[in-house]
NUMI-73549 format. One line per field, with one value per residue (C-alpha): chain; x negated, y negated, z negated. Coordinates in nm, 3 decimals, padded with zeros to 5 digits. Layout:
<atoms>
c: (A; ...)
east: (X; ...)
north: (Y; ...)
up: (Z; ...)
</atoms>
This chain:
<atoms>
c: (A; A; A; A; A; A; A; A; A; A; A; A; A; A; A; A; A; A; A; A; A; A; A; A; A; A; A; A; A; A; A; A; A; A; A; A; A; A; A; A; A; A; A; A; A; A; A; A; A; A; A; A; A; A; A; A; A; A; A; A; A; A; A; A; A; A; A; A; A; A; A; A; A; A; A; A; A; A; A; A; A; A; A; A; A; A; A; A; A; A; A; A; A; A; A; A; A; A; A; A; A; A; A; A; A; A; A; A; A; A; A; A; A; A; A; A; A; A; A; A; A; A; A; A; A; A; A; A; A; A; A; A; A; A; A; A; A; A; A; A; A; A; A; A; A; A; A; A; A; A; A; A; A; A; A; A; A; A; A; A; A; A; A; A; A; A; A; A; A; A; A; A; A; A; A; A; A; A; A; A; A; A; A; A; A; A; A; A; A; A; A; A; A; A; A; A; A; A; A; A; A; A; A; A; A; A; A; A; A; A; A; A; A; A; A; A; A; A; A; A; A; A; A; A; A; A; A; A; A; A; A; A; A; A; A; A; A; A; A; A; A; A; A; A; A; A; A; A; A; A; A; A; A; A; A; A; A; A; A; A; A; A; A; A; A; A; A; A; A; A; A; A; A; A; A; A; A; A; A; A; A; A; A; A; A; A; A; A; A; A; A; A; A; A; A; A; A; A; A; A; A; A; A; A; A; A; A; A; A; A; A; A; A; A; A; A; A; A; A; A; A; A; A; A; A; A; A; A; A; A; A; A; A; A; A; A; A; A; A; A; A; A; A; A; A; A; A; A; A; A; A; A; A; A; A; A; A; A; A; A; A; A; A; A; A; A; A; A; A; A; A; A; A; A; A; A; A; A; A; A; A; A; A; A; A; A; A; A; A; A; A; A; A; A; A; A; A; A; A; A; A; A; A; A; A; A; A; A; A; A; A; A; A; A; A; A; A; A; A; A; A; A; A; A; A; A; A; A; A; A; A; A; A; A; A; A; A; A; A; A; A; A; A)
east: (-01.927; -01.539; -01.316; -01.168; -00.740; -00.788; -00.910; -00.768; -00.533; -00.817; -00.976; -00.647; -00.597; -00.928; -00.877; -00.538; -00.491; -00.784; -00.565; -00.219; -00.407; -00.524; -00.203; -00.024; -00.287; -00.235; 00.196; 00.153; -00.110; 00.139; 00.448; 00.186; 00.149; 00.493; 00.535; 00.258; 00.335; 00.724; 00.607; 00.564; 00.997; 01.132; 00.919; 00.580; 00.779; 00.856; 00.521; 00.394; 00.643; 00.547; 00.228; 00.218; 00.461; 00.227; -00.084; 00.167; 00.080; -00.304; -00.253; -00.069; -00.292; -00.603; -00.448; -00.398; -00.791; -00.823; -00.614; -00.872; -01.161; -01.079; -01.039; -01.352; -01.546; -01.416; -01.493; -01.845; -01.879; -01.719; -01.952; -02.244; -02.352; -02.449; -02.569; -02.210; -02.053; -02.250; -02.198; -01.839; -01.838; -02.064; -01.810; -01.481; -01.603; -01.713; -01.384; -01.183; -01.373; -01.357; -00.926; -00.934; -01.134; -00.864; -00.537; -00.667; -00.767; -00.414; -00.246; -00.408; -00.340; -00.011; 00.063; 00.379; 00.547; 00.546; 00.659; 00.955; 01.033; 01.137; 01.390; 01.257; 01.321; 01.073; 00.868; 00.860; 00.771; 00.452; 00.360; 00.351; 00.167; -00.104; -00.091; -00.081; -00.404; -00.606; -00.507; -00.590; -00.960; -01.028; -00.840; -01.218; -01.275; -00.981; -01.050; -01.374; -01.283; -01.006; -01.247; -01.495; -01.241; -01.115; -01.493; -01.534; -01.185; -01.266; -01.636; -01.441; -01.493; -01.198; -01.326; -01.568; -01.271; -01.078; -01.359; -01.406; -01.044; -01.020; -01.293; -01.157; -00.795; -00.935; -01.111; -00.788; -00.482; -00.688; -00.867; -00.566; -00.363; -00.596; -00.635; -00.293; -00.226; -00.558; -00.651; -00.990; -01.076; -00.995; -00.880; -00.494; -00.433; -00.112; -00.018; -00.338; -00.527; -00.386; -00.400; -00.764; -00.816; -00.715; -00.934; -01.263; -01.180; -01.158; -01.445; -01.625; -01.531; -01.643; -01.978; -02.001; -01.918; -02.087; -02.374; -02.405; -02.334; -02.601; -02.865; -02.743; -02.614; -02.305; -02.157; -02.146; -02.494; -02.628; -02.810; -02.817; -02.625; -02.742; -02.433; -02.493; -02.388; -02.113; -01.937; -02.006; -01.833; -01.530; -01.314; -01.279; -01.219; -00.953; -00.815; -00.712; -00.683; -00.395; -00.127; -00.149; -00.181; 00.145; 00.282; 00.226; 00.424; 00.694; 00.763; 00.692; 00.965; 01.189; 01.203; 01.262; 01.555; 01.710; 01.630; 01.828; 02.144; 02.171; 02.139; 02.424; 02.638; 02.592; 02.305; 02.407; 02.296; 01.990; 01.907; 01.997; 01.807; 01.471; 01.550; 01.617; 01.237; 01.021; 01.201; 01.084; 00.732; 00.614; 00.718; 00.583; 00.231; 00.203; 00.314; 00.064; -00.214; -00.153; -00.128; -00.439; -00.601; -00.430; -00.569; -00.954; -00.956; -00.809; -01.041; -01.346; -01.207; -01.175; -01.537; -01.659; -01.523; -01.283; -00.882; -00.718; -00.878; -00.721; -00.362; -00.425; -00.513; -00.186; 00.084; -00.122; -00.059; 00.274; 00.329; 00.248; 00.361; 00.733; 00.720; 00.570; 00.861; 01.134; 01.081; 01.113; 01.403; 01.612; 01.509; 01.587; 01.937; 01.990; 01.877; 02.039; 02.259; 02.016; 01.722; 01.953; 02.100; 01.717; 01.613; 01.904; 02.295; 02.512; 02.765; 02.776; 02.389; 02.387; 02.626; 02.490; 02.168; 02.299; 02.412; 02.069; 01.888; 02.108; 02.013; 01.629; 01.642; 01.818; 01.526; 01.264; 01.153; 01.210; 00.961; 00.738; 00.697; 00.622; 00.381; 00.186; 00.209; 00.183; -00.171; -00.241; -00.149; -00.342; -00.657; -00.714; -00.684; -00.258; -00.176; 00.054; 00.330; 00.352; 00.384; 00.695; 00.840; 00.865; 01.035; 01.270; 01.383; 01.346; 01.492; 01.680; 01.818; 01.834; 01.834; 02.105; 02.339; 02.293; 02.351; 02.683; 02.785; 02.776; 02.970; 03.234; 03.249; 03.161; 03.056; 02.671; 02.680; 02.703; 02.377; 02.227; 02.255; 02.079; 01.776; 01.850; 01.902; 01.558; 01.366; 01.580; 01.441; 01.081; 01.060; 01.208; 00.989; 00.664; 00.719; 00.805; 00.454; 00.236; 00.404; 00.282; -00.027; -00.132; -00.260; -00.537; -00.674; -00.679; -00.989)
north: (00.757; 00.819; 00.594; 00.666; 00.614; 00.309; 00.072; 00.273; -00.047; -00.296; -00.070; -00.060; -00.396; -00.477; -00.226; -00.350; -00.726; -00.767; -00.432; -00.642; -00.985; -00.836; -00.734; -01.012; -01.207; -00.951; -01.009; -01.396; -01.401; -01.231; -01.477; -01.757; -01.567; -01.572; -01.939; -02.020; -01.820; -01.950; -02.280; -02.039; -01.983; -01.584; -01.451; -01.479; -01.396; -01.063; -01.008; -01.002; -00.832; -00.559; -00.585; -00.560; -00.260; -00.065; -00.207; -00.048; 00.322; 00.269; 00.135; 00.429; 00.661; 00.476; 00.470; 00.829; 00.906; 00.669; 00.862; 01.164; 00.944; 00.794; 01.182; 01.270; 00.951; 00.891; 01.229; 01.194; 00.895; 00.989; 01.267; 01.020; 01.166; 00.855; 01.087; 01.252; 00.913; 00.804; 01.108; 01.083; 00.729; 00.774; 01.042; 00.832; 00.573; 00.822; 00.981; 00.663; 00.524; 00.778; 00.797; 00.409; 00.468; 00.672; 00.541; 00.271; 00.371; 00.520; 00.229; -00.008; 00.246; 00.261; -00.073; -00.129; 00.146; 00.094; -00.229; -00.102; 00.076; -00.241; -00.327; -00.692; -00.875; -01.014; -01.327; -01.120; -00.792; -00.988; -01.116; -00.789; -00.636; -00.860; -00.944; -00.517; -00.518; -00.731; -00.668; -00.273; -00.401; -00.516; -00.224; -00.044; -00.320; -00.373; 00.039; -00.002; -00.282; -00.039; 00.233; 00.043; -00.115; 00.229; 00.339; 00.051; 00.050; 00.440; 00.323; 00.086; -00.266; -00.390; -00.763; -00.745; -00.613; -00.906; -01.206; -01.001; -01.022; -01.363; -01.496; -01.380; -01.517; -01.846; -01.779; -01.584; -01.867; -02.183; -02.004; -01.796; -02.135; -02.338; -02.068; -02.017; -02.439; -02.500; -02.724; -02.892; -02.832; -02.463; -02.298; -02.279; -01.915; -01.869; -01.512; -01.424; -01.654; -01.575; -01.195; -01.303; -01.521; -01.249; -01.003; -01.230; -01.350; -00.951; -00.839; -01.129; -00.956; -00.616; -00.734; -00.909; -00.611; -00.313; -00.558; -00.575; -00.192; -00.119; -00.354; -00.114; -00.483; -00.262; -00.041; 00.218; 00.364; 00.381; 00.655; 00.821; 01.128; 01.395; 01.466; 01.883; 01.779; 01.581; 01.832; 02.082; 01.825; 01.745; 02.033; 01.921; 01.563; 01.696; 01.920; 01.604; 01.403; 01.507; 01.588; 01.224; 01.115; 01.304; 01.207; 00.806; 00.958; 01.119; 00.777; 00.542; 00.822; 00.821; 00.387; 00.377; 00.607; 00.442; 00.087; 00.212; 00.365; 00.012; -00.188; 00.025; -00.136; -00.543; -00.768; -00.885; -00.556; -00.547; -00.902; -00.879; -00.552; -00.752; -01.011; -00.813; -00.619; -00.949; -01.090; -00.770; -00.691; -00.827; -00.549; -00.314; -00.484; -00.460; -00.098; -00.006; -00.197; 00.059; 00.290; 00.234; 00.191; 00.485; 00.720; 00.588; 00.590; 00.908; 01.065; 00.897; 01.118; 01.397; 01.407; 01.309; 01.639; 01.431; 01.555; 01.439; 01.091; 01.170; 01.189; 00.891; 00.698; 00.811; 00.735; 00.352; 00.304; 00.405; 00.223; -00.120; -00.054; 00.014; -00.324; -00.536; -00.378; -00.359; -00.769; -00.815; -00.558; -00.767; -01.085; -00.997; -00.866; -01.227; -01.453; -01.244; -01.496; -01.799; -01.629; -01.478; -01.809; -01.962; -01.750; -01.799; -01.979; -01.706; -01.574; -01.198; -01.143; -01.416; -01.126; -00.809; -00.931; -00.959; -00.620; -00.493; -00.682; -00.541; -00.145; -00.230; -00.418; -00.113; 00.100; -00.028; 00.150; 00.462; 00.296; 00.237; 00.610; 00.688; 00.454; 00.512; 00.862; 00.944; 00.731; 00.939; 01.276; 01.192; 01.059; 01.439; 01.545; 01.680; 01.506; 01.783; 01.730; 01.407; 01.479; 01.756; 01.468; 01.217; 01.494; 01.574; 01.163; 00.996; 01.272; 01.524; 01.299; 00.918; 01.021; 01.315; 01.102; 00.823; 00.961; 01.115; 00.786; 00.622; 00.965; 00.905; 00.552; 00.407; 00.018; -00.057; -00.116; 00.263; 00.346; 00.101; 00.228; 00.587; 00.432; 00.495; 00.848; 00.884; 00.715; 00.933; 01.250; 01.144; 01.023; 01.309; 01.521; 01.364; 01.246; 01.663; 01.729; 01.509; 01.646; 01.985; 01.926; 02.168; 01.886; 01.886; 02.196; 02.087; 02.076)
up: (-02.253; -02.183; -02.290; -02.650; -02.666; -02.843; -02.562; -02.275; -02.237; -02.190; -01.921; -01.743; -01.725; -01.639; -01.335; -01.284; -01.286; -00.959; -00.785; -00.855; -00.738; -00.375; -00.294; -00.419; -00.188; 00.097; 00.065; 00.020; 00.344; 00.531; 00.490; 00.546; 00.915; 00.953; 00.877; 01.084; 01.384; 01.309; 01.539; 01.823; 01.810; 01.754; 02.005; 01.781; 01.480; 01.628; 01.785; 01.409; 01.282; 01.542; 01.455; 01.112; 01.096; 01.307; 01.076; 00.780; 00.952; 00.926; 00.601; 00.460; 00.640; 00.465; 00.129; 00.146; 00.273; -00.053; -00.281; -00.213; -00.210; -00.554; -00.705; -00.621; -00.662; -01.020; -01.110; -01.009; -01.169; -01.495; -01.522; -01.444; -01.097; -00.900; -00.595; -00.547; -00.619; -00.317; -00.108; -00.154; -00.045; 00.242; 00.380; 00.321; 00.485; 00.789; 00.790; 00.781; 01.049; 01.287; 01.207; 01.246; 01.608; 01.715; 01.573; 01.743; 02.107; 02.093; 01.985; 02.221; 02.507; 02.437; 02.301; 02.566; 02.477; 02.104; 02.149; 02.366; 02.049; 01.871; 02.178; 02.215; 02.464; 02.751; 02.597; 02.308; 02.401; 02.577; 02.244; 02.082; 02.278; 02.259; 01.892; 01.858; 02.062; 01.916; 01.582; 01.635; 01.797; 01.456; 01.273; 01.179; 00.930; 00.800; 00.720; 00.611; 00.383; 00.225; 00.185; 00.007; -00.219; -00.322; -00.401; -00.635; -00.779; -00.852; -01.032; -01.249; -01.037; -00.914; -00.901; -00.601; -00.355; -00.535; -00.442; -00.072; -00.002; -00.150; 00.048; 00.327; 00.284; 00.265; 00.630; 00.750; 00.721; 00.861; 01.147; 01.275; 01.245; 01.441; 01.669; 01.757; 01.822; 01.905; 01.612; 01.537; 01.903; 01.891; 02.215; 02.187; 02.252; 02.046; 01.948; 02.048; 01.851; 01.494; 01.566; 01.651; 01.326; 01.106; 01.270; 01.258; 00.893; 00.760; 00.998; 00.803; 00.537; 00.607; 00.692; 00.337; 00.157; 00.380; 00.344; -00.043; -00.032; 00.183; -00.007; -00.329; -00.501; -00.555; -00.848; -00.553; -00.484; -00.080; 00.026; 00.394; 00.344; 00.626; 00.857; 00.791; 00.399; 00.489; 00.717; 00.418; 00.166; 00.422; 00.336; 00.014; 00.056; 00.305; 00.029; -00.183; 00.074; 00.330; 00.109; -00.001; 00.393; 00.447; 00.125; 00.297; 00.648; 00.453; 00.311; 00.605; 00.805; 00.541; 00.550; 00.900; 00.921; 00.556; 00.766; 01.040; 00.863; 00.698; 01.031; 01.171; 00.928; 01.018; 01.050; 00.752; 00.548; 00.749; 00.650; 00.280; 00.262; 00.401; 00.173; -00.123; -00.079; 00.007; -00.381; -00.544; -00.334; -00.690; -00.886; -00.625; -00.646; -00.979; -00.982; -00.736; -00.949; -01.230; -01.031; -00.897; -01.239; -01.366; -01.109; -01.123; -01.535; -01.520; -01.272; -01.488; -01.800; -01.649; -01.471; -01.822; -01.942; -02.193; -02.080; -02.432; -02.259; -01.943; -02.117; -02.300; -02.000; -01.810; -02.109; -02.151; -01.776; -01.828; -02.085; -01.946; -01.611; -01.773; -01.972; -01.685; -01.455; -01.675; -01.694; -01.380; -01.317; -01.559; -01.444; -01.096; -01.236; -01.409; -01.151; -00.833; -00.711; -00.731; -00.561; -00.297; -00.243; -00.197; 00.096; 00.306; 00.337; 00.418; 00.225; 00.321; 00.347; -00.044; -00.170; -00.030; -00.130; -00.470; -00.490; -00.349; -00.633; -00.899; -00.734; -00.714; -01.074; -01.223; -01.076; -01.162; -01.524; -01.260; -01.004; -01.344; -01.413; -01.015; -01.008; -01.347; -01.357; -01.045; -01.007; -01.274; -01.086; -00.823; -00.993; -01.124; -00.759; -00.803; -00.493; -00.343; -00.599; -00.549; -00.204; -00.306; -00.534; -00.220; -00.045; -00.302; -00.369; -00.076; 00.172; 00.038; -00.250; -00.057; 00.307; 00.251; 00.000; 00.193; 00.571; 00.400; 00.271; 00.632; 00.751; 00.500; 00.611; 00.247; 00.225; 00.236; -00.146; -00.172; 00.027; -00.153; -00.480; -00.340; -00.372; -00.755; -00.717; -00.531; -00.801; -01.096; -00.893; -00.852; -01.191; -01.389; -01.123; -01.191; -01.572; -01.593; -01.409; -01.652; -01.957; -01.842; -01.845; -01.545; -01.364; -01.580; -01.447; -01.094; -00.902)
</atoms>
């Protein structure tokens, strides 16, 4: 039965308070690496900071395969067809797998050279290279676990990926702790080791979930899906799928040339930049949580035939994404100064982080409207204007406004507040889109 307007919020929230609560795990798990690895001096610090910046790429690439995979799923099970549900998992999974397999043969070849990249300096280098290693020979179920996440998230369970990760978390932090200082008669193999934790903790994992997916104990059906029908079905999972994937590499491009305008200013900007995103990775989680609840809802609608429900779902997203955001916009506005003052002692990066705060605070009913409506987009299977709306913010708006600022010679504060003017463009660009309606018709 699809889901009538008047308790389109409680579905939300039931899909998006377990989304908001992984990633809020996954952020929090990864300062805990960084305070454990902080023991081993700068050198492991920057090893995972390598690391996990190259584990960002896979990431984006598997959250675009998931973007597809969540289209088509939710459609199919919307419109109550358990064996295309199934099929549609089956060949996610087999497509992320085989991407993961190579990302990660190339990474690990050429693990050196990426970590000459970051310019570190001997003892560190070292360590990246073989935290980036071992972390990418334990990259397919870190993959799989996405995948499988997506499938249920797309069926309407977002709780299972929540208990999986969970579980997991509690394996992860001990394990790659005593592994790296050789606690409770663990080998001491330092970098190595927590790289190694993390890697058995999420293969654990993996083997949990495929496990329970396999035995059917899943929302997600299991069948064996004959390779012939899969390579039939591929053309359209790639249809959805890769404007997403570049719609992730347009982004992740676009961050590392913004990061490195602002680092040509002063440390300072650099630092009060990384400062400024770790105090408001919050309101990014919970964005992407209704984001993620908007798209699977409103692919269920749509596969149940039901459009008007498909509308409804995207203005409910929207509608509690802006309020959750908007309170923590103005919060961070309020409270600037004291949480800048928290993470570090230094005057310059206290008030540049202030004035970062104030840009990202002011943005964030902007962000609110990406996020919702955008999930939404992308649910029905519109993931190309998306893609054109990325283009349009974060390089021709952000990246052009901000690479003329630095020309002119302008303080930081001024490419700072560009990030405004990319989130004005994608917002009026995709708000524009779902008002139209002629996503609706996408297939």
């Amino acid at each position: 039965m699809p889901a009538s307007p008047t308790n389109t919020g409680t579905g939300i929230w039931s899909l998006a308070w377990p989304s908001i609560a992984v990633y809020l795990l996954n952020t929090l798990s990864g300062l805990a690496i960084i305070k454990i690895v902080s023991g081993l001096g700068t050198d492991g610090v920057a090893a995972v900071t390598a690391g996990t910046r190259v584990l960002f790429i896979l990431q984006a690439v598997m959250m675009g395969l998931g973007a597809g995979a969540t289209a088509l799923i939710s459609r199919a099970w919307g419109a109550g067809d358990r064996d295309d549900v199934a099929l549609y998992t089956n060949l996610a999974m087999s497509t992320g797998v085989l991407i993961t397999l190579l990302f990660s043969a190339l990474i690990i070849a050429g693990a050196p050279l990426i970590a000459d990249l970051f310019r570190l300096a001997a003892g560190a280098h070292s360590a990246a290279v073989s935290y980036i290693r071992w972390t990418m020979l334990f990259s397919v179920t870190f993959s799989i676990n996405i995948v499988l996440a997506t499938a249920l998230r797309a069926a309407g369970d977002a709780r299972t990926a929540l208990y999986i990760v969970g579980g997991a978390t509690v394996v992860y932090l001990p394990l790659s702790a005593a592994l790296t200082y050789g606690w409770w008669g663990m080998p001491d193999w330092g970098i190595s080791g927590t790289a190694l934790g993390g890697g058995i903790a999420y293969a654990l994992g993996s083997v949990v979930a495929v496990y329970l997916w396999i035995g059917n104990r899943l929302v997600i059906p299991f069948t064996v899906t004959p390779l012939a029908r899969l390579c039939a079905q591929f053309k359209r999972l790639w249809h959805v799928a890769y404007p997403a994937m570049a719609e992730q590499g347009v982004m992740q491009l676009a961050l590392f040339l913004f990061v490195w305008l602002i680092s040509s200013y002063s440390t300072a900007a650099f630092a009060a930049y990384g400062i400024g995103l770790s105090l408001l990775s919050v309101t990014m989680v919970i964005g992407l949580g209704f984001s993620i609840a908007g798209s699977a809802l409103v692919g269920q609608q749509l596969g149940a035939g039901n459009p008007a429900g498909a509308v409804a779902m995207g203005y409910r997203a929207l509608r509690l994404a802006l309020v959750a955001m908007t309170v923590f916009g103005v919060l961070a506005i309020v409270f600037a100064r004291p949480l800048a003052a928290m993470m570090i002692d230094d005057p310059e990066v206290i008030r540049l982080t202030v004035v970062f705060l104030w840009c990202l605070g002011l943005a964030q009913p902007l962000l609110a409207v990406d996020f919702a409506l955008g999930g939404a987009l992308r649910g029905a299977g519109d993931t190309r204007f998306p893609l054109l709306s990325t283009f349009c913010g974060f390089i021709l708006t952000r990246m052009v406004i901000a690479a003329l600022f630095t020309r002119l010679g302008l303080p930081v504060e001024w490419v700072f507040a560009t990030l405004i003017g990319d989130y004005l463009v994608k917002a009026s660009m995709i708000l524009w889109r779902f008002r139209s309606r002629r996503w609706l018709g996408t297939r």
